[in-house]
DRENDO-1510 file (C-alpha; in Angstrom, 1 decimal, always signed):
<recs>
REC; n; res; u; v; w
REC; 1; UNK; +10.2; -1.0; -28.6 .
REC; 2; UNK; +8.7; -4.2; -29.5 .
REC; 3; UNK; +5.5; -4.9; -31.8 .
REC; 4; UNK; +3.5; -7.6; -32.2 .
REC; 5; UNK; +0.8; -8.6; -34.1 .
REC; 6; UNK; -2.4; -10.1; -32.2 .
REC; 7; UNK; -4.8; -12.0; -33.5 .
REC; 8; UNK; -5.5; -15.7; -34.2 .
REC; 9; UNK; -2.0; -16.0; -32.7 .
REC; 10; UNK; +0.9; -13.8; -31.6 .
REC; 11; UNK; +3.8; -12.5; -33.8 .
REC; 12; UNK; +6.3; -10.4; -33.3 .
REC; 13; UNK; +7.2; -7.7; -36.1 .
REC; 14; UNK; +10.4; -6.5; -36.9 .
REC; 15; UNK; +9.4; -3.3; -37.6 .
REC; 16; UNK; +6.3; -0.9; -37.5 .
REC; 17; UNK; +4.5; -2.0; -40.5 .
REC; 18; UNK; +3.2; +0.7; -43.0 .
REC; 19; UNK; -0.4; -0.6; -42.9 .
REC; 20; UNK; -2.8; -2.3; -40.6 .
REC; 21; UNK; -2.6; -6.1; -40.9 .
REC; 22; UNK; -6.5; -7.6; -42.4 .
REC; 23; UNK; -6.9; -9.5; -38.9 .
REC; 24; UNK; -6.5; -8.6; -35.2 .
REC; 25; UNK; -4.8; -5.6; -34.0 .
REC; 26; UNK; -1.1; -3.9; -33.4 .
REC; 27; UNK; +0.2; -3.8; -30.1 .
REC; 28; UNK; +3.1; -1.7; -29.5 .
REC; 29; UNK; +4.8; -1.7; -25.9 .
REC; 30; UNK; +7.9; +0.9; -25.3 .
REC; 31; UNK; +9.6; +2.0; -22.9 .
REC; 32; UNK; +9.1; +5.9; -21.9 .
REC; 33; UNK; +12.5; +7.0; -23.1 .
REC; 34; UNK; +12.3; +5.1; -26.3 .
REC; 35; UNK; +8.5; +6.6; -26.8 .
REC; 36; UNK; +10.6; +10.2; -26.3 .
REC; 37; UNK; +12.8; +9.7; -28.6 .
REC; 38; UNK; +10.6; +7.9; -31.3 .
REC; 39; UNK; +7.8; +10.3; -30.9 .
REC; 40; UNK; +7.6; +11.7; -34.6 .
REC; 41; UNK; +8.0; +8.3; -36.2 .
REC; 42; UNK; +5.1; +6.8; -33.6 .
REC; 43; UNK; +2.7; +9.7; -34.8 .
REC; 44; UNK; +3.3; +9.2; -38.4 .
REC; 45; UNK; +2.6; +5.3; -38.1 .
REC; 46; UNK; -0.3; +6.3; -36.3 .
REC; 47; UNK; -1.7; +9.0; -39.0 .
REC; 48; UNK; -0.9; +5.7; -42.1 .
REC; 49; UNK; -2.7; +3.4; -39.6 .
REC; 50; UNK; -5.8; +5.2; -37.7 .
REC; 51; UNK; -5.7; +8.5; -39.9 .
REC; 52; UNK; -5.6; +10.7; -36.0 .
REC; 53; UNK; -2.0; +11.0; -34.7 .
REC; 54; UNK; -2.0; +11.5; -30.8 .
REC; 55; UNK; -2.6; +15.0; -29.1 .
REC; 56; UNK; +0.2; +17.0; -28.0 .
REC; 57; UNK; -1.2; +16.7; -24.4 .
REC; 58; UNK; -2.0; +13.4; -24.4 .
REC; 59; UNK; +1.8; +12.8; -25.4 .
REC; 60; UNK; +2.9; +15.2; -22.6 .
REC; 61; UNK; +0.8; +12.6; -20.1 .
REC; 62; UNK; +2.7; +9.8; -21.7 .
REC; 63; UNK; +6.0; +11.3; -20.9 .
REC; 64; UNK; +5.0; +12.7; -17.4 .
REC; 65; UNK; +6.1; +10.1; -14.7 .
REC; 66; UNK; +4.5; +11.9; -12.0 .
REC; 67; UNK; +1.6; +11.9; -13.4 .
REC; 68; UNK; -2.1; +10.1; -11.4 .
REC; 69; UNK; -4.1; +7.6; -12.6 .
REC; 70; UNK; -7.1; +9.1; -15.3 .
REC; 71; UNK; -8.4; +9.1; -18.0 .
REC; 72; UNK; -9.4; +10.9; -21.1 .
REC; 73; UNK; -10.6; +10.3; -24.9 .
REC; 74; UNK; -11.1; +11.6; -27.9 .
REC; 75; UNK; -13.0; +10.6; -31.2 .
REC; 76; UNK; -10.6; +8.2; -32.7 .
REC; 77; UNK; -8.9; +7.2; -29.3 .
REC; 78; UNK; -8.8; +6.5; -25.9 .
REC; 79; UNK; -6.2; +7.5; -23.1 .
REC; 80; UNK; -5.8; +5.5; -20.0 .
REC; 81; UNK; -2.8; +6.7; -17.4 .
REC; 82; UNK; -3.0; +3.8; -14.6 .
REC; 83; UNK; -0.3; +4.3; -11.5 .
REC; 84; UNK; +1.1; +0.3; -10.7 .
REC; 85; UNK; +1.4; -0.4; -7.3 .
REC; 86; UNK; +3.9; -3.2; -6.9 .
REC; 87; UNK; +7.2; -4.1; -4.8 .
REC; 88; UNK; +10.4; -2.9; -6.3 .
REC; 89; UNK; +13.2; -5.4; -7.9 .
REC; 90; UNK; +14.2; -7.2; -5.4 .
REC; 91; UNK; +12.1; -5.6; -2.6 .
REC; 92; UNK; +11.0; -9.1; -1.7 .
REC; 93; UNK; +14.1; -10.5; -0.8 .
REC; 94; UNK; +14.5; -7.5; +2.1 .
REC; 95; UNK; +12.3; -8.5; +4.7 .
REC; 96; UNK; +13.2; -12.2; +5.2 .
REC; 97; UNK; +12.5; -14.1; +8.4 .
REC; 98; UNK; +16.3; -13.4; +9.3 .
REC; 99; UNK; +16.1; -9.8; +8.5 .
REC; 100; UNK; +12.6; -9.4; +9.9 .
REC; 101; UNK; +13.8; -7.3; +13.2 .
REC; 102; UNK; +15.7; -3.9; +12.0 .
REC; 103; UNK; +14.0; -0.9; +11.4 .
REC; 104; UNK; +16.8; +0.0; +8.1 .
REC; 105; UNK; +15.1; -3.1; +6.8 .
REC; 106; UNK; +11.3; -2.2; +6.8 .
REC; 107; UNK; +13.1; +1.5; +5.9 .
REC; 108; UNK; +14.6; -0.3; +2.8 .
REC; 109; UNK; +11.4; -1.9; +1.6 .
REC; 110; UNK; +9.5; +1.6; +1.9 .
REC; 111; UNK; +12.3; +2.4; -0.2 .
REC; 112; UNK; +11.1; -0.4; -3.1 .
REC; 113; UNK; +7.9; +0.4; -2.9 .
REC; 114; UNK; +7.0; +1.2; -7.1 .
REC; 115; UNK; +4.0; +3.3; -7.8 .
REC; 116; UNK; +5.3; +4.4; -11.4 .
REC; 117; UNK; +2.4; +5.4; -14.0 .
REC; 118; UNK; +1.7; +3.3; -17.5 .
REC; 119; UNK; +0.1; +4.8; -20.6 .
REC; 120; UNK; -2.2; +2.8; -22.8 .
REC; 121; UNK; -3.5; +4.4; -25.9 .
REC; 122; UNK; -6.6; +2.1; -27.3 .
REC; 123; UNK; -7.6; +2.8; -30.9 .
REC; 124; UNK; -10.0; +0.7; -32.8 .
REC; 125; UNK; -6.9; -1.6; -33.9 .
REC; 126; UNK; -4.1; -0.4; -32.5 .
REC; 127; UNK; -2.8; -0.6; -28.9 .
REC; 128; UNK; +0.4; +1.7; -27.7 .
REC; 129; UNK; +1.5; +1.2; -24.1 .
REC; 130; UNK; +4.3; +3.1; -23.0 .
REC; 131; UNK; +6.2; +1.8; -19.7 .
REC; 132; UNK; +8.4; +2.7; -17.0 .
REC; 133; UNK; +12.6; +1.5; -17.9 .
REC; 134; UNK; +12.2; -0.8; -15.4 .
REC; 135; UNK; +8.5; -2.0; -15.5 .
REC; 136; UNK; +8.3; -5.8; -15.7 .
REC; 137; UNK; +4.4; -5.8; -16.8 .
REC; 138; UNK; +5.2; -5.6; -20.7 .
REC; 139; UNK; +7.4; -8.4; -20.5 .
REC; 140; UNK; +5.3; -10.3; -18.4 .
REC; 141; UNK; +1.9; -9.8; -20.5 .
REC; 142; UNK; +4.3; -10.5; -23.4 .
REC; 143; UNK; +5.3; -14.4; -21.9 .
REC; 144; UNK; +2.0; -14.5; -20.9 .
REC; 145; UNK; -0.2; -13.7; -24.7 .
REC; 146; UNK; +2.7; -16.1; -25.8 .
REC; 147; UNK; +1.8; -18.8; -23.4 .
REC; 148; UNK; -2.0; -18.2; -24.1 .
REC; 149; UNK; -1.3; -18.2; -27.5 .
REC; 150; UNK; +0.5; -21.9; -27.6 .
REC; 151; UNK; -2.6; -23.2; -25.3 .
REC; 152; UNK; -5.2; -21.4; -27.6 .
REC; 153; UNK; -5.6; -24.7; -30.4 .
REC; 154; UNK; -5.8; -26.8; -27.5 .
REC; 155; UNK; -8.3; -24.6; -25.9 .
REC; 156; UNK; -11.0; -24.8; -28.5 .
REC; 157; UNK; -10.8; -28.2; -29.1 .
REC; 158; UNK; -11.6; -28.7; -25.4 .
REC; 159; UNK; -14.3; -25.8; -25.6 .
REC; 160; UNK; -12.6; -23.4; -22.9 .
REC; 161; UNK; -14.1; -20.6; -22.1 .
REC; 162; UNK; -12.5; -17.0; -23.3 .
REC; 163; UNK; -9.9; -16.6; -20.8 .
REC; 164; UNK; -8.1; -19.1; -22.5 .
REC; 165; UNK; -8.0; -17.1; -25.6 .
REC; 166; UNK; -5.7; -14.1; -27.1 .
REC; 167; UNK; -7.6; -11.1; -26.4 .
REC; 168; UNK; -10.0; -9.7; -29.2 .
REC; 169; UNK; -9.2; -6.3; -28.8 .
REC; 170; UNK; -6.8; -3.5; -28.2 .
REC; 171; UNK; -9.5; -2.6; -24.9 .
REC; 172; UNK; -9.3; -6.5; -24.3 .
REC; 173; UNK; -5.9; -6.6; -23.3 .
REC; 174; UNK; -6.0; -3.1; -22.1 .
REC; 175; UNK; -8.4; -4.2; -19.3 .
REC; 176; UNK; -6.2; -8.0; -18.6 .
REC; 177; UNK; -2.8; -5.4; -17.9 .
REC; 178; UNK; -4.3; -3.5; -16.0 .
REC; 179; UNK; -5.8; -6.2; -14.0 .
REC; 180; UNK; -2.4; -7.7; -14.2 .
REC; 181; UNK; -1.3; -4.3; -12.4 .
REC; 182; UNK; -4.0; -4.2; -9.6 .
REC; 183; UNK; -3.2; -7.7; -8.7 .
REC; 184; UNK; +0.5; -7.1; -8.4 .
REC; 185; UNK; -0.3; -5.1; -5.1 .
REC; 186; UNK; -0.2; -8.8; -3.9 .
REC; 187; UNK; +3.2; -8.9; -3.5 .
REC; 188; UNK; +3.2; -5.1; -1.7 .
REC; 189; UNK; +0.3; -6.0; +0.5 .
REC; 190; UNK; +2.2; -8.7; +1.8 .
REC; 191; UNK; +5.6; -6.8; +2.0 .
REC; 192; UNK; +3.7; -4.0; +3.5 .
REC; 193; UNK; +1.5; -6.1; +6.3 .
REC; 194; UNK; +4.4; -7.4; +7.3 .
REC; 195; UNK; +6.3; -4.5; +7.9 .
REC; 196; UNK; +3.4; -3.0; +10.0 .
REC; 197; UNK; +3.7; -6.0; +11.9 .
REC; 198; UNK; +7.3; -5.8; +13.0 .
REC; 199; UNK; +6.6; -2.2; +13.7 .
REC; 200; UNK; +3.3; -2.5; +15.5 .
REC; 201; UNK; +4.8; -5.1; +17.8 .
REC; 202; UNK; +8.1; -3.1; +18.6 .
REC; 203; UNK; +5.2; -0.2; +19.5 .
REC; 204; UNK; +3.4; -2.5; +22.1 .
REC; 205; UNK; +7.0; -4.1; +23.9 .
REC; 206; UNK; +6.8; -4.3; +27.4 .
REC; 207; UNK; +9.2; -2.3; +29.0 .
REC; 208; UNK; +10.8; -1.3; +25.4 .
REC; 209; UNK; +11.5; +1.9; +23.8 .
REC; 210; UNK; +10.4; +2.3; +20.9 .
REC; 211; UNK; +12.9; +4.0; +18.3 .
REC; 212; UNK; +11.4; +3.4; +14.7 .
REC; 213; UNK; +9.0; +6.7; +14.9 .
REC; 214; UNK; +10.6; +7.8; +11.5 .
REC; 215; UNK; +9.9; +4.5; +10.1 .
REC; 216; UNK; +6.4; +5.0; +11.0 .
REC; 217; UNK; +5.9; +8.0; +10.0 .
REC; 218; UNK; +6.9; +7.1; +6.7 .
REC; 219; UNK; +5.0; +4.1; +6.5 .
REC; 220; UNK; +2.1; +5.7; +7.8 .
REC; 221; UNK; +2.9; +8.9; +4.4 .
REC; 222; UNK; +3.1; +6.0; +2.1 .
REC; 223; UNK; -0.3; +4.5; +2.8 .
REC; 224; UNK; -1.9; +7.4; +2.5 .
REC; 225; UNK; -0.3; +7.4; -1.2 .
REC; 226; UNK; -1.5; +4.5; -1.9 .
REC; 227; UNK; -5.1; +5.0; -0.8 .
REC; 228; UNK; -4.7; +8.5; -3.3 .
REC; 229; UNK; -3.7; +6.2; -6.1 .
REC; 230; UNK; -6.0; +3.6; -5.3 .
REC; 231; UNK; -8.9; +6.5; -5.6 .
REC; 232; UNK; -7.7; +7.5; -8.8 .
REC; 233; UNK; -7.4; +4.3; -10.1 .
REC; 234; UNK; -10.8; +3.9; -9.2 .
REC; 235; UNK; -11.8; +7.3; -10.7 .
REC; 236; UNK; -10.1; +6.6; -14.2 .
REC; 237; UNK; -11.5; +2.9; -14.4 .
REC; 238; UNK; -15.0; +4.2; -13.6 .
REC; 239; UNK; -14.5; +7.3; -16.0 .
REC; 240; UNK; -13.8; +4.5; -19.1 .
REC; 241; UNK; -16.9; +2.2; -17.8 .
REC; 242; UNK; -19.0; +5.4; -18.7 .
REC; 243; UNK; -17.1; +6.2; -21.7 .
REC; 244; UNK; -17.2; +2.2; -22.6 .
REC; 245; UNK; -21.6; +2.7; -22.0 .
REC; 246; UNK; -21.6; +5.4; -24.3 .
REC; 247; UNK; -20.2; +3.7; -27.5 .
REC; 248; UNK; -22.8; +3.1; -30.2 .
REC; 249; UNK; -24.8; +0.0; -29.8 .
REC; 250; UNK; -23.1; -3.6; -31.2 .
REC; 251; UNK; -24.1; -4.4; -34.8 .
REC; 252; UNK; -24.1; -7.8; -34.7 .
REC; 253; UNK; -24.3; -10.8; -32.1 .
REC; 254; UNK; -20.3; -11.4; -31.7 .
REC; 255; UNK; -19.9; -7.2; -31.3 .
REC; 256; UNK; -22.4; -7.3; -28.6 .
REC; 257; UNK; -20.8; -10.6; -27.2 .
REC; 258; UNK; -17.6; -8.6; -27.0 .
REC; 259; UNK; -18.8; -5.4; -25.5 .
REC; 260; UNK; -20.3; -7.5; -22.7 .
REC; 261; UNK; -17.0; -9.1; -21.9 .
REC; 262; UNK; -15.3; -5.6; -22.0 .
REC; 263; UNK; -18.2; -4.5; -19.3 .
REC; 264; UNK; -17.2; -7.5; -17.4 .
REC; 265; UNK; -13.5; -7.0; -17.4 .
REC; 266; UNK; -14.2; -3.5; -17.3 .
REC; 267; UNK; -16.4; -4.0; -13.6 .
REC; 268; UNK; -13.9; -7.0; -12.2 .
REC; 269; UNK; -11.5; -4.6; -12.7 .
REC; 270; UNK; -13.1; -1.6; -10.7 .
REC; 271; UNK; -14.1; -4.7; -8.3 .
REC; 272; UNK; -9.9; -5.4; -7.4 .
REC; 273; UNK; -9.4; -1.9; -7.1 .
REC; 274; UNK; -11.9; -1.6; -4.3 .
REC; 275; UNK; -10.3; -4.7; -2.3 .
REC; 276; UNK; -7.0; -3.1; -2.6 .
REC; 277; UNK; -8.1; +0.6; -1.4 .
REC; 278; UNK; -10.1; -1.8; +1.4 .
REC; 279; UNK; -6.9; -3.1; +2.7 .
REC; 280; UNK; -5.2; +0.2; +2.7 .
REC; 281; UNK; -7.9; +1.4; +4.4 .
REC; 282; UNK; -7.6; -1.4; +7.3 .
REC; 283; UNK; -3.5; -0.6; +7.3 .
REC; 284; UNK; -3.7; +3.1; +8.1 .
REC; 285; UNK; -6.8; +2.1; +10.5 .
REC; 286; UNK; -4.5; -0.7; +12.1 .
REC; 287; UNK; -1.2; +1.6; +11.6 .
REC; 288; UNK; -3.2; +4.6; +13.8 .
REC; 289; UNK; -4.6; +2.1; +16.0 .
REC; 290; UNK; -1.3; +0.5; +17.3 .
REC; 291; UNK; -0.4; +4.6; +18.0 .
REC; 292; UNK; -3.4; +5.1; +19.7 .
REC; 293; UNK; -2.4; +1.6; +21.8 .
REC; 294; UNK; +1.5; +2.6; +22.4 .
REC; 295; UNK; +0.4; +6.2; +23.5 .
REC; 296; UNK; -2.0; +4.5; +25.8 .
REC; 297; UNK; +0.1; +1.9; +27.3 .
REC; 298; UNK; +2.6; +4.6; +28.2 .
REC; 299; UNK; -0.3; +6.9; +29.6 .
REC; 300; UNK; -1.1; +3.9; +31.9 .
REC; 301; UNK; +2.5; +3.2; +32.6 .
REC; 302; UNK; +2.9; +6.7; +33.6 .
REC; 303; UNK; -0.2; +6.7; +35.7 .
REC; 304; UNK; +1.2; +3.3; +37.5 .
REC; 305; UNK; +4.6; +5.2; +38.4 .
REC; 306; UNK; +2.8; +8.3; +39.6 .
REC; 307; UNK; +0.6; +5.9; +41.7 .
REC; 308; UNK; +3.8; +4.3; +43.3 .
REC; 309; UNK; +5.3; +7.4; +44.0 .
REC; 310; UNK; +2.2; +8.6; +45.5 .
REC; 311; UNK; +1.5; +5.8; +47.7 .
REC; 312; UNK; +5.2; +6.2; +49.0 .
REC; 313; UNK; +4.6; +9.7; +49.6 .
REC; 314; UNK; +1.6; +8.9; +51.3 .
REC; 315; UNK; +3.2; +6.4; +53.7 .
REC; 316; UNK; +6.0; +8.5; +54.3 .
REC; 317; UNK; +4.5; +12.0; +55.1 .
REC; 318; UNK; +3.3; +10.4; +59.1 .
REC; 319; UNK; +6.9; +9.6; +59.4 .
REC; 320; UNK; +8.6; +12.7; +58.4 .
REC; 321; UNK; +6.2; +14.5; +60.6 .
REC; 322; UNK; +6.9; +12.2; +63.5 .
REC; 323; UNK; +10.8; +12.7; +63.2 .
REC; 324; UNK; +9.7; +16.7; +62.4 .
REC; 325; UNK; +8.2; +17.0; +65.4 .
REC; 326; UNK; +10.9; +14.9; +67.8 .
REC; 327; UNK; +13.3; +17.2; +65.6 .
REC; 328; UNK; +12.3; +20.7; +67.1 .
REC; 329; UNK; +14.7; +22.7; +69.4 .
REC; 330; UNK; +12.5; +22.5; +72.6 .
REC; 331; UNK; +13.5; +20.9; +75.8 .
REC; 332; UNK; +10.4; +20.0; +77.2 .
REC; 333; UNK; +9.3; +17.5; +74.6 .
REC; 334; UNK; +7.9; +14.1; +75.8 .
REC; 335; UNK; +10.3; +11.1; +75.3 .
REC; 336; UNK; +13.3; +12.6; +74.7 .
REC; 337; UNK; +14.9; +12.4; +77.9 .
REC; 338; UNK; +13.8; +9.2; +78.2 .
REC; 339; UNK; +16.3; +6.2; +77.3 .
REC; 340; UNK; +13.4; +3.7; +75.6 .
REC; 341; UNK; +11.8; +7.2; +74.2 .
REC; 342; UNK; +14.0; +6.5; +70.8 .
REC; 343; UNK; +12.4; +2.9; +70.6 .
REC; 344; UNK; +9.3; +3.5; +71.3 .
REC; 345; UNK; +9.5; +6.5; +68.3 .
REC; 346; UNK; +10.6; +3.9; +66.4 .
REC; 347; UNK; +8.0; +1.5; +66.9 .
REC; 348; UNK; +5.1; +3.8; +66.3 .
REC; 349; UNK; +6.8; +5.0; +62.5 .
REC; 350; UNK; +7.0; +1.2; +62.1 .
REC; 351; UNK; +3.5; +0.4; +63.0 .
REC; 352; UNK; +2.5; +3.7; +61.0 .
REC; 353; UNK; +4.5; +2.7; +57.9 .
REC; 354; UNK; +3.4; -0.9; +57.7 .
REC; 355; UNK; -0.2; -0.1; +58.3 .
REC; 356; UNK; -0.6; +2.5; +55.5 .
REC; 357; UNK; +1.2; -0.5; +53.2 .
REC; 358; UNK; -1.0; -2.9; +54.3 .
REC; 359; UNK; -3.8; -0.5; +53.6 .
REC; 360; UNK; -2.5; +0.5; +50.2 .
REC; 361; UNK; -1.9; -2.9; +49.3 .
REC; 362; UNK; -5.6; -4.0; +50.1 .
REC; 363; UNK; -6.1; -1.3; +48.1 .
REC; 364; UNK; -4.4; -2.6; +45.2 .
REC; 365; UNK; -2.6; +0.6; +44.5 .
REC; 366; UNK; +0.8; -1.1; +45.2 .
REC; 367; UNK; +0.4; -3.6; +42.5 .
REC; 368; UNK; +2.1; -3.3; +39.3 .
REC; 369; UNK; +0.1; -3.9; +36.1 .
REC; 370; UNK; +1.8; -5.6; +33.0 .
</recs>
């Protein structure tokens, strides 16, 4: 568990405090386990600091990892559960240029894919965030408010706008993580666009056969997780834009100034989210259309042997009737007690057999299409 202090710059506490600090806000980031184990201290820091210790349900959504993406509130605080979607550890190294053509491979980075849920908790001045063991986004935002918060001095004196600045509020940084967390499908998309690649060309391989339909399938499942978690991320962010329009109205000029940034986060946000269920979207749509393409390629494959073997059928039918007919037990039949009446058999099934080829041919039903 680590707690920091935010506010016109970024400290780290050793411990929870007993009271609020005069400026800024508490931000406390934990792991899910540690959150389990520390629940009873967490709510009593809560009760000193806010006076409204969390909900047992609210704390059963904190702790549930298969939980969606929503949202929920209550007078004293807010509750945002917001599903990542990101490329496991080390998921990025799997599908190399060298390691591009194996189906364990794109099997393997289905594998990495990491949709775990994280918990933010937004009080007036408090912010609790509870993470996944091995979530990197705590630690990243962490670097990244401590990076802000070296650059901030600098950024004044040059008159930068506010995204060079430490965020003003526990729903400030709120909204910049879980921007953080949209973007981070980034990394996935390209992980993912790729892999439908590989497969989609092993789909449409001349003269191939096509083994990875497990792979496929399985890609094919985990895009249509994504697009659910995409559509509840999309539900919970809208469901705190309404609760965020219902607030009571700023008192002053900088608490107005500040609500309008939290609408603009708040709708850039919701805007990311709807560019990442977008290109979901056009991966199951590609996905089913290379199906659609491999199942009609081997329709018309199909259709070209049938032809063949029809067209050979058809030129061979005149000439088993021919050697039918010279074939039946009779003795009066013309030709055969003739010497020359074997050759001149002979020539008709040739001239038979090269005609209907020649006429099939002009035809085009003896060509092979590629």
């Amino acid at each position: 568990m680590r707690i920091f202090h935010v506010g016109e710059r970024l400290l780290e506490l050793p411990e929870r405090p007993a009271t609020l600090p005069e400026q800024g806000y508490l931000w406390i980031g934990t792991t899910r386990e540690e959150f389990e184990a520390e629940v009873p201290q967490i709510q009593a820091s809560l009760q000193r600091w806010t006076g409204a210790p969390l909900v047992d349900l609210h704390i059963s959504d904190l702790l549930n990892r298969q939980l969606p993406s929503h949202f929920d509130y209550t007078s004293t605080y807010d509750v945002l559960v917001f599903r990542r979607l990101a490329a496991g550890v080390g998921s990025a190294e799997l599908f190399t240029d060298e390691a591009a053509g194996t189906l364990a491979v794109a099997r393997q980075v289905l594998d990495a894919i990491d949709t775990s849920p994280v918990g933010f908790v937004r009080f007036d001045r408090v912010l609790l965030t509870v993470h996944p063991a091995e979530c990197q986004v705590r630690e990243f935002f962490i670097a990244r408010l401590a990076q802000t918060a070296r650059a901030a001095p600098d950024a004044r004196v040059e008159g930068r706008g506010a995204s060079s600045r430490l965020p003003t509020s526990p729903a400030d940084q709120m909204l910049r993580m879980v921007n953080h967390m949209v973007d981070g499908y980034l990394e996935l998309r390209r992980l993912l666009t790729r892999q439908l690649g590989y497969l989609q060309h092993e789909l449409l391989r001349p003269h191939g056969q096509f083994r990875g339909w497990r792979v496929l399938l399985d890609s094919r499942n985990a895009l249509h997780l994504l697009e659910d978690i995409c559509e509840d991320q999309r539900s919970a962010v809208q469901e705190w834009i309404d609760a965020l329009e219902e607030w009571p109205a700023p008192a002053d000029e900088q608490s107005f100034r500040e609500r309008e940034l939290l609408s603009v986060r708040s709708r850039d946000v919701l805007e990311h989210i709807e560019r990442v269920l977008s290109h979901v979207r056009r991966l199951e749509s590609s996905a089913e259309t290379a199906v659609q393409m491999h199942f009609s390629v081997q329709s018309n494959r199909a259709n070209n042997i049938m032809r063949t073997l029809t067209v050979l059928t058809a030129i061979f039918l005149p000439l088993n009737l021919i050697t039918g007919f010279f074939g039946m037990n009779f003795d009066a039949l013309p030709l055969i007690h003739s010497t020359t009446g074997v050759w001149i058999a002979l020539g008709v099934m040739a001239v038979i057999g090269l005609g209907l080829a020649l006429f099939f041919w002009r035809k085009r039903y003896l060509e092979s299409s590629h």
